[in-house]
SEKE-791931 format. One record per residue (C-alpha): x, y, z; residue in three letters. Coordinates in steps of 0.5 Angstrom, whole numbers, padded with zeros to 4 digits, always signed. Each point is the difference from the previous one (the first is absolute). Example, Ala and Ser with C-alpha at 12.3 -4.5 7.8 and 13.67 -1.06 7.14 Angstrom:
+0025-0009+0016ALA/+0002+0007-0002SER/
//
This chain:
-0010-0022-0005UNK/+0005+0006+0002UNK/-0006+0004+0001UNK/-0002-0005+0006UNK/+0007-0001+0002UNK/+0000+0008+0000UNK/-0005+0002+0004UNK/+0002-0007+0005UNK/+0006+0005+0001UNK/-0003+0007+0001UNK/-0006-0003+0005UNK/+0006-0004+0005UNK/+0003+0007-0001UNK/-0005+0004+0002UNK/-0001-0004+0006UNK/+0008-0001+0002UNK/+0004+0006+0000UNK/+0007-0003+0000UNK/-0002-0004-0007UNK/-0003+0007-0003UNK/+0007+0003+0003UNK/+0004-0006-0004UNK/-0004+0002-0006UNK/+0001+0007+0000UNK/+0008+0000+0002UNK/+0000-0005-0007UNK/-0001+0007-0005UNK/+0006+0002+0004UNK/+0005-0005-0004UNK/+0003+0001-0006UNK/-0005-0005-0004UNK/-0006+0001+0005UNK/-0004-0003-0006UNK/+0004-0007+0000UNK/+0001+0000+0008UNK/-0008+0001+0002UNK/-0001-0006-0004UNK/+0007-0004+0003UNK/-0003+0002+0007UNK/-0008-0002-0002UNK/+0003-0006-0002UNK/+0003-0002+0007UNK/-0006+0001+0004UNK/-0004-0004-0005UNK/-0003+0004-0005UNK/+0001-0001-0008UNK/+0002+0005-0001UNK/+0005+0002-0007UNK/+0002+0005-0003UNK/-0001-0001-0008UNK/-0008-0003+0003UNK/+0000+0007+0004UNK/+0001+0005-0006UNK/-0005-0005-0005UNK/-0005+0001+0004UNK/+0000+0007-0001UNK/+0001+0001-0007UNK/-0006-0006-0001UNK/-0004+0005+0006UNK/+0001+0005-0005UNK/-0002-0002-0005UNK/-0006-0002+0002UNK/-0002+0006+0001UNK/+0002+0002-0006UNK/-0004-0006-0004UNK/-0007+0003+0005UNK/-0001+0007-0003UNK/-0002-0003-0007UNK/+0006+0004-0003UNK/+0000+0007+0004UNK/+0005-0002+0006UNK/+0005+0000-0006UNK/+0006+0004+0004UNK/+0002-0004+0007UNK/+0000+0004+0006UNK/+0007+0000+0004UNK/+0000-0005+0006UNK/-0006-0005-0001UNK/+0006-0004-0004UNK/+0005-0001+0007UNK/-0003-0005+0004UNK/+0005+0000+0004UNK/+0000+0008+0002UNK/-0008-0002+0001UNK/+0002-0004+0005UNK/+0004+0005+0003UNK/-0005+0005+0000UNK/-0006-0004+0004UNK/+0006-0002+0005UNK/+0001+0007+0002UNK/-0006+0001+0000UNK/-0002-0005+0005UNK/-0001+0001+0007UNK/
//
């Protein structure tokens, strides 16, 4: 469910600037992971904190479960859906 609403997010970003704007000035808060979920929330995305940070460690550790016992160390990032999230938004044009 996050995932879809997640990338409904990041596609109505990429096709509106003033939205990717908005979004971009949310890291700038003192707590830009709480503030990006409150904002996605008033334009209509289900978006929360505690199910934005699960679904990273659940991602991860699906990874790790796929390599048969030899992905035994977790690589930095691919648990932070949020900064994910961020990394493509920025990326977009």
């Amino acid at each position: 469910m996050i995932e879809q609403e997640l990338n409904r997010l990041l596609q109505a970003a990429k096709a509106d600037g003033e939205l990717k704007a908005a979004l971009l000035n949310t890291r700038n808060s003192e707590n830009p992971v709480e503030d990006f979920c409150v904002f996605a929330q008033s334009r209509g995305y289900d978006i929360q904190t505690g199910a934005l940070f699960a679904l990273g460690l659940t991602e991860n550790d699906a990874k790790l479960r796929s390599v048969n016992g030899g992905g035994v160390s977790p690589i930095d990032g691919w648990d932070d859906a949020y900064e994910q999230f961020f990394t493509s938004l920025i990326w977009t044009k």
